[in-house]
C-alpha positions as a printed NumPy array, in Angstrom:
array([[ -3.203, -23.706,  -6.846],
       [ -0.295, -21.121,  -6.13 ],
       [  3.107, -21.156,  -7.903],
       [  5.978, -21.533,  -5.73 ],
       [  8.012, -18.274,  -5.739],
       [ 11.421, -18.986,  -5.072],
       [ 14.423, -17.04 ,  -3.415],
       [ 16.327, -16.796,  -6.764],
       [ 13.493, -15.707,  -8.738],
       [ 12.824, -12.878,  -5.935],
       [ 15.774, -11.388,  -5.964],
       [ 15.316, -10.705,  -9.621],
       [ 11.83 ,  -9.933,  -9.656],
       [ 12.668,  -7.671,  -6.437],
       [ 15.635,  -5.984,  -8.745],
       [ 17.59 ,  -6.709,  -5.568],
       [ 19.742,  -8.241,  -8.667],
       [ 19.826,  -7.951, -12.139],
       [ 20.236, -11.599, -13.118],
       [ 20.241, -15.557, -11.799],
       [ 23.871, -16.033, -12.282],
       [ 24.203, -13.192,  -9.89 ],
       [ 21.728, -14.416,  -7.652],
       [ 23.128, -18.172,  -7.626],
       [ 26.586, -16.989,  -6.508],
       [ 24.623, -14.4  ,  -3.702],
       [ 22.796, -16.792,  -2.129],
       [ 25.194, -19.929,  -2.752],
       [ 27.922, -17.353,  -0.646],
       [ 25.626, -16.872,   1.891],
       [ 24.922, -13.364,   1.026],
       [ 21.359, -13.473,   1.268],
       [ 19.207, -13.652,   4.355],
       [ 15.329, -14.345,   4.988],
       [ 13.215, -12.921,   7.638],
       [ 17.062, -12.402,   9.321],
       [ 18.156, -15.18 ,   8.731],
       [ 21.201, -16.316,   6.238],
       [ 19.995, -18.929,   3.779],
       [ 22.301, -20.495,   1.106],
       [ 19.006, -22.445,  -0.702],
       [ 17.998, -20.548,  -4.085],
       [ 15.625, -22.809,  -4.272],
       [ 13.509, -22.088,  -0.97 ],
       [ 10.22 , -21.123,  -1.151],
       [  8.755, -17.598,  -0.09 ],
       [  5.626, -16.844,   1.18 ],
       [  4.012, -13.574,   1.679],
       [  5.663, -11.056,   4.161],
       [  9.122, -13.028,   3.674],
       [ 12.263, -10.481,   4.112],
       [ 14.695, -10.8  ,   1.914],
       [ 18.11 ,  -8.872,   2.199],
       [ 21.114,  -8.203,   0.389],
       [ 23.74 ,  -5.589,   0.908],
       [ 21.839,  -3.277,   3.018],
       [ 18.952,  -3.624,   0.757],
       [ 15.705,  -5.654,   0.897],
       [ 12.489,  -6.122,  -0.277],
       [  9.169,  -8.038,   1.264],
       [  7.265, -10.764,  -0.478],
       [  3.946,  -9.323,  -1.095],
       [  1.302, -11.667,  -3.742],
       [ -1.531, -10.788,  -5.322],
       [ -5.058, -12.492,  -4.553],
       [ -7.291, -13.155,  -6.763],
       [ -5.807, -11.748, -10.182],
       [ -5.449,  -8.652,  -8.559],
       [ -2.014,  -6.606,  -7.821],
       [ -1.954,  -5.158,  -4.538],
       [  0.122,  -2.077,  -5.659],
       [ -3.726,  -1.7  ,  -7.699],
       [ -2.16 ,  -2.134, -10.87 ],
       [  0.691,   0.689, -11.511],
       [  4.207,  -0.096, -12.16 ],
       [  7.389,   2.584, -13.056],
       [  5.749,   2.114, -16.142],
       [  2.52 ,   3.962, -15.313],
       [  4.689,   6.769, -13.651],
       [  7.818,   7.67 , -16.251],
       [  8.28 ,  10.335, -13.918],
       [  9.223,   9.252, -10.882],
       [ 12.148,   7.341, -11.832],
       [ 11.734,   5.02 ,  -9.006],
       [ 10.643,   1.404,  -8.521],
       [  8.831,   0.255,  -5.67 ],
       [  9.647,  -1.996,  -3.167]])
């Protein structure tokens, strides 16, 4: 059984925002698209390959199978370095 990811939740996972008050008043002003599309539900569900953009910026839905991470496991924090986050 699969959680349900939602839009406000991805934006901050994303770090397309830093936190849900900003992401309630993003979507709620109809900010935020999906897939191209504007959509004023925070609560709508993603699924993988899902588009979401904000202000020029935006980020895909992309889950893991299986326990696994499909970035193989590294995170800003395995790379201090690069000083990036990806997306």
């Amino acid at each position: 059984m699969s959680s349900k990811l939602t839009l406000g939740q991805f934006l901050k996972l994303a770090l397309l925002l830093d936190s849900g008050a900003e992401a309630k008043d993003a979507v709620t002003s109809g900010a935020v698209s999906v897939n191209d599309e504007v959509d004023t539900r925070r609560g709508r569900g993603l699924v993988d390959g899902d588009v979401v953009e904000i202000g020029g910026r935006a980020a895909r839905v992309s889950r893991a199978t299986d326990g696994e991470r499909p970035d193989g496991g590294r995170d800003a924090a395995d790379d201090p370095g690069s000083g990036r986050v990806a997306r």
